[in-house]
ROFISE-407331 format. One record per residue (C-alpha): x, y, z. Coordinates in Angstrom, 1 decimal, padded with zeros to 4 digits. Layout:
<atoms>
ATOM:c1:c2:c3
ATOM:X:Y:Z
...
</atoms>
This chain:
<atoms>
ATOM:c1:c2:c3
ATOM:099.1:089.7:113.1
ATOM:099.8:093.1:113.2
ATOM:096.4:095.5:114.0
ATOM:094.9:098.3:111.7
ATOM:095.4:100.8:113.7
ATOM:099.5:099.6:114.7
ATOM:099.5:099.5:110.8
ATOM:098.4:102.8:110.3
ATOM:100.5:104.2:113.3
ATOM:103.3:102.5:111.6
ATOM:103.4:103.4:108.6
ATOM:103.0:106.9:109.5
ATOM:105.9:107.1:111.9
ATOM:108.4:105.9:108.4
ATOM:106.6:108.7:106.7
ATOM:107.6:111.1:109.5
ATOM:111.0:112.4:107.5
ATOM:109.2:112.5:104.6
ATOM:105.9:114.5:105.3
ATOM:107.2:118.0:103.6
ATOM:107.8:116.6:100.7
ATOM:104.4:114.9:100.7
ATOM:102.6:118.0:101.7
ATOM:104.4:120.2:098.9
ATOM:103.9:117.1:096.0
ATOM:100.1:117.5:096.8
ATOM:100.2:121.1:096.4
ATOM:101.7:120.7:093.5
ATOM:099.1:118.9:092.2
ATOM:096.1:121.3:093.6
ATOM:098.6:124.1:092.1
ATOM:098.2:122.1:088.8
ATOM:094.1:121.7:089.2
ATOM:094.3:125.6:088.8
ATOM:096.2:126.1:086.0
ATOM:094.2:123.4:083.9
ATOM:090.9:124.8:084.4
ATOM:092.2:128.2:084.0
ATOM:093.2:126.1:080.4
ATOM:089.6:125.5:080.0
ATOM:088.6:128.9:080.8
ATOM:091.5:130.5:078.4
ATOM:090.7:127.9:075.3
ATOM:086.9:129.0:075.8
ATOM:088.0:132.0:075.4
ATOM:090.2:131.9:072.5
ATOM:087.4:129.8:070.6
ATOM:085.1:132.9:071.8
ATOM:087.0:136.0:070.0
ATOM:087.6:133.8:067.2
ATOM:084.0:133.2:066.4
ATOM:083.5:136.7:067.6
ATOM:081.0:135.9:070.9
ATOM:083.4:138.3:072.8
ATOM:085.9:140.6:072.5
ATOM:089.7:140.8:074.0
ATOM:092.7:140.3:072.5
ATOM:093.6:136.9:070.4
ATOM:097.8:137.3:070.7
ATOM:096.8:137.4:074.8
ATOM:095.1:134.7:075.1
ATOM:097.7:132.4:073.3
ATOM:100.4:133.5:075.6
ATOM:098.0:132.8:078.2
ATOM:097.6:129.3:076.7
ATOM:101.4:128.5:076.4
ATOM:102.3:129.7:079.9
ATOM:099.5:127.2:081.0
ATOM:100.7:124.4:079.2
ATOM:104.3:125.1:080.8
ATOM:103.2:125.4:083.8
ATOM:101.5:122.1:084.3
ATOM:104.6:120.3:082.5
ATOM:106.2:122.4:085.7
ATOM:103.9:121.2:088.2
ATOM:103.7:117.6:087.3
ATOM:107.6:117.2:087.0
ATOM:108.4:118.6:090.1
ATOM:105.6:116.3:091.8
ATOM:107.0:113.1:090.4
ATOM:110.5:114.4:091.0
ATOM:108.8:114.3:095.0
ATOM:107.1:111.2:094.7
ATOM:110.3:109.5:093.6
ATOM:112.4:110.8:096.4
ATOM:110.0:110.4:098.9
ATOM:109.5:106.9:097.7
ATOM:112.7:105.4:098.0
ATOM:113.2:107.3:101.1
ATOM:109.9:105.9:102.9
ATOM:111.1:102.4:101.3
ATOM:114.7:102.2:102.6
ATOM:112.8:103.1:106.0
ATOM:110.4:100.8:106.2
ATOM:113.1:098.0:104.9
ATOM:115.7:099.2:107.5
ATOM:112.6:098.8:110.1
ATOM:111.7:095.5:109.2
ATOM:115.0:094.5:108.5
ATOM:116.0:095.4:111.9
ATOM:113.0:093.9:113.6
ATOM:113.9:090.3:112.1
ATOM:117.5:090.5:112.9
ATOM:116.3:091.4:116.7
ATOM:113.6:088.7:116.7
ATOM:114.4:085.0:118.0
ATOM:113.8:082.6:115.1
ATOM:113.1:078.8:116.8
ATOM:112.3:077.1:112.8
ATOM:108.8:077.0:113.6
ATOM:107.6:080.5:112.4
ATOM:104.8:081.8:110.4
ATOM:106.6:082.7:107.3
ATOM:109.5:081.5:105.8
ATOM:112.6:083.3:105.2
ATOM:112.1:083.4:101.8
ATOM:108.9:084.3:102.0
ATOM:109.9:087.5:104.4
ATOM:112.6:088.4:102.2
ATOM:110.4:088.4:099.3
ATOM:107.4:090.6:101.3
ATOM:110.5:093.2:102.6
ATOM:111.2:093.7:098.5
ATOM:107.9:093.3:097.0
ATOM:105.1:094.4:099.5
ATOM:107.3:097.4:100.9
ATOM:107.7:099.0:097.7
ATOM:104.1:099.0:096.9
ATOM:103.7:100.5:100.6
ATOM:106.3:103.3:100.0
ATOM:104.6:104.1:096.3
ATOM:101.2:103.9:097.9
ATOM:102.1:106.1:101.0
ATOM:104.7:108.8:098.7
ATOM:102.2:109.2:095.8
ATOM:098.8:108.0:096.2
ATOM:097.8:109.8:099.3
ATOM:098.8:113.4:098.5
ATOM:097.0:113.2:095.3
ATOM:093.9:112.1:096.7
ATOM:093.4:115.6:098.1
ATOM:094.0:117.2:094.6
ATOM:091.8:114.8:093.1
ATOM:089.0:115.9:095.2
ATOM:090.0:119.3:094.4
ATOM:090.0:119.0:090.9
ATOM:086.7:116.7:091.2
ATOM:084.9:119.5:092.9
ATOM:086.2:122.5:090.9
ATOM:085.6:121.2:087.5
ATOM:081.9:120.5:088.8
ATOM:081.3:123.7:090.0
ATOM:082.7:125.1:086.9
ATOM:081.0:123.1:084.6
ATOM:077.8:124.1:086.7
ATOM:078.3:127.6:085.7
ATOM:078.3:126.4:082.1
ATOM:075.2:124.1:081.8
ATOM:073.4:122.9:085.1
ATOM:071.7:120.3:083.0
ATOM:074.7:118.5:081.7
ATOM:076.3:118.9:085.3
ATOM:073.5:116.6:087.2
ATOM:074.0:114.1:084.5
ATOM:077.7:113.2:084.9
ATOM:076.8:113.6:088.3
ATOM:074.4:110.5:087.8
ATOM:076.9:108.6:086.4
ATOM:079.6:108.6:089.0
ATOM:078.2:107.2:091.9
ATOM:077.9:104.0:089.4
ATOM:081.4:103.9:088.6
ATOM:082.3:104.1:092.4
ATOM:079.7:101.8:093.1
ATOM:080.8:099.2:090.4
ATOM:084.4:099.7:091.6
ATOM:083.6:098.2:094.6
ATOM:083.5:094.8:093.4
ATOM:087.0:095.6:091.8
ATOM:088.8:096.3:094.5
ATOM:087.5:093.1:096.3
ATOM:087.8:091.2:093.3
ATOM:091.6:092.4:092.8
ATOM:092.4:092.1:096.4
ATOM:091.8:088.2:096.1
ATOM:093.6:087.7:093.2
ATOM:096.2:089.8:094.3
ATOM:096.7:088.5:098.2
ATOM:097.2:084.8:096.0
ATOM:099.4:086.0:093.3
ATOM:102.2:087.4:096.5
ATOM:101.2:083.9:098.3
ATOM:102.6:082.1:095.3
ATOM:105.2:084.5:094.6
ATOM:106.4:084.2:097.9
ATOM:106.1:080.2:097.6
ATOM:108.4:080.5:094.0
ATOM:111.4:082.5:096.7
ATOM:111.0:079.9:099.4
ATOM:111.6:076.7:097.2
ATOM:114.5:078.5:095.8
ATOM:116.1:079.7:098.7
ATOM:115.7:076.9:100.8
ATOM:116.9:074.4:097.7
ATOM:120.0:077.1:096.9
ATOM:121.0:076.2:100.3
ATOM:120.9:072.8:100.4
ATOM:121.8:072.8:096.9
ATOM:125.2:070.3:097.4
ATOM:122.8:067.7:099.7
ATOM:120.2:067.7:096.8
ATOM:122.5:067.0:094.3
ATOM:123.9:063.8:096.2
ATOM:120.5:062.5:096.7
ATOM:120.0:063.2:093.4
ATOM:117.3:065.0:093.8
ATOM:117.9:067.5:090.9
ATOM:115.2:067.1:088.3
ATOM:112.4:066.3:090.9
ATOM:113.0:070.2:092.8
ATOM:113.1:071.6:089.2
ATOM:109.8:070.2:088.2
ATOM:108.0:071.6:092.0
ATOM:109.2:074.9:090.9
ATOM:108.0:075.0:087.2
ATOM:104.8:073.7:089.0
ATOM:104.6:076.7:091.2
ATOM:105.9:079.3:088.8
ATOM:103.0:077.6:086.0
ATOM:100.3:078.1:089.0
ATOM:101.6:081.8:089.5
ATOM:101.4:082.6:085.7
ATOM:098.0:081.1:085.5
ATOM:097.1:083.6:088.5
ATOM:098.8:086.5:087.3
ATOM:097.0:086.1:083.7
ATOM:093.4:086.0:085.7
ATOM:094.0:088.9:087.4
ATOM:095.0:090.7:083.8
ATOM:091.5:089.7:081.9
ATOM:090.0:090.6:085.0
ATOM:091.8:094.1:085.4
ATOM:091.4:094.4:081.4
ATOM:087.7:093.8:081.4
ATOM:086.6:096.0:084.1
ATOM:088.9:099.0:082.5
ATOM:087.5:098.0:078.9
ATOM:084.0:098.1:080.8
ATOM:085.0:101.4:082.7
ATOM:086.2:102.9:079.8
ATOM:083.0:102.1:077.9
ATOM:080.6:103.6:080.6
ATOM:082.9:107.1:080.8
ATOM:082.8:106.7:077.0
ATOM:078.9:107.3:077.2
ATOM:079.5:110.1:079.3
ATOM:081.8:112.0:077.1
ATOM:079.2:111.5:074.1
ATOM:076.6:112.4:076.4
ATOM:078.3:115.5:076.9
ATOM:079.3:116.3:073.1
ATOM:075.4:115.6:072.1
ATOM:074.2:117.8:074.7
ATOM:076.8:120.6:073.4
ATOM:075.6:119.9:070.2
ATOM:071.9:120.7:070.8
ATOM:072.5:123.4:072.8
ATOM:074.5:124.8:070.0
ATOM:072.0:124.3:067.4
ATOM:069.6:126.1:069.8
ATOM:072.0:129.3:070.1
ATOM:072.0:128.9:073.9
ATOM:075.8:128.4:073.8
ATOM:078.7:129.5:072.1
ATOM:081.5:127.7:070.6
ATOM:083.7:128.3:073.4
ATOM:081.4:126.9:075.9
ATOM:081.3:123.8:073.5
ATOM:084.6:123.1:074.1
ATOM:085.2:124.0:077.5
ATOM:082.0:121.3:077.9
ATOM:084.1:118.7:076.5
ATOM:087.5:119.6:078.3
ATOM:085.8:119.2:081.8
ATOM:083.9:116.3:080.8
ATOM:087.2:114.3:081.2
ATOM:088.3:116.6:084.4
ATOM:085.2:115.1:086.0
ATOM:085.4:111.8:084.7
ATOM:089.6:110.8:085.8
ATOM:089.0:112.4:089.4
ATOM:086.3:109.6:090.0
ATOM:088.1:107.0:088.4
ATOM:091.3:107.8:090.6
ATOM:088.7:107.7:093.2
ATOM:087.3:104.2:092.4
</atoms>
């Protein structure tokens, strides 16, 4: 079994064409951070000289609105225009790799995995790879990015309300935890069975003509609606599982939000903040709250 750290060393030598293109997606996305807290900022604003809380010019700050808008449509096209290409780029890699590798290798009928089980892993388990390596890692930066600019900015809005979300997400990573090792399982069995489903056919597709003169049909039919009944009964676990930790998820950053909209609310009543602030509150509410969810 191949190491960690020969993993890791790896899967960064496929990336090693690709790396550019990784680099610019993820400033991309910090680009993007920017512009939608300057969003905040310029709808705060707008709210502002319409209520009258401060002065500037209402025509301005619409433009200033629309170019935003355009320019994070701009930002996240291009990125998932880079993701894509560097995806199938690191995937035809890593396939040509381990294609190569198992061409090379000595095969004696006695190995680890079956063919179809290693055909199945090259198509299934390199894609998620490639996706993984193209588009999760360069946004993890801009997630920490945005995670720490929309808290600092938020602090310069309310301190209070800041300390509070802050509260709350070191319980969502916390409960993630057991999510990730909870999906891992299910997941590591639902490509174990998978994989089982591509050996029985391969193996019985080519042996197909001595089945079929031991009559032998019906019997290889029935192991493989077995095996593809025990992967659907696997794949359905890990969807009530994945849908009641994001319905549970979902619940707790609900509390947050209303948190936030019923601390706004009091404040307002109180005359310590404006209008603008209000909604600013509410906008970075959910900045704060997706970063640690990605994060989780």
């Amino acid at each position: 079994m191949m190491k960690t750290s020969d993993c890791v060393r790896w899967l960064w030598g496929a990336s090693a064409g690709n790396r550019p293109g990784m680099f610019l997606s993820g400033l991309l996305r910090v680009i993007r951070v920017g512009v939608s807290l300057s969003f905040v900022w310029v709808s705060k604003s707008l709210v502002d000289i319409a209520t009258g809380e401060e002065g500037g010019s209402l025509y301005l700050y619409i433009g200033l609105m629309v170019a935003c808008v355009i320019f994070q449509l701009l930002c996240s096209a291009g990125a998932e225009r880079l993701d894509n290409l560097n995806a199938i780029s690191v995937k035809n890699r890593l396939r040509q790799k381990l294609f190569s590798s198992l061409m090379e290798s000595r095969w004696s009928g006695k190995e680890l995995y079956h063919s179809g089980d290693a055909l199945n892993r090259i198509e299934e388990d390199v894609r998620i790879v490639a996706e993984t390596v193209s588009s999760s890692v360069p946004s993890v930066f801009a997630t920490l990015v945005q995670l720490a600019a929309a808290f600092v900015f938020l602090m310069s809005l309310d301190a209070g309300l800041s300390w509070i979300l802050l509260f709350i997400m070191p319980v969502a990573l916390i409960a993630s935890k057991g999510y990730v090792r909870k999906m891992r399982k299910l997941t590591k069995a639902i490509r174990s069975s998978d994989s089982r489903v591509q050996e029985i056919m391969q193996e019985n597709l080519q042996h197909r003509t001595l089945i079929n003169a031991m009559e032998r049909t019906t019997d290889i039919t029935n192991v493989l609606a077995e095996e593809q009944s025990n992967l659907q009964r696997q794949f359905m676990s890990r969807t009530d599982f994945s849908l009641f930790s994001r319905t549970a998820v979902q619940l707790g950053f609900a509390a947050g939000y209303a948190t936030a909209f019923l601390w706004g609310v009091f404040v307002l009543k109180d005359g310590s903040v404006s209008f603008g602030v209000m909604t600013a509150f509410l906008q970075l509410v959910s900045q704060i709250q997706r970063p640690v969810l990605g994060l989780g």
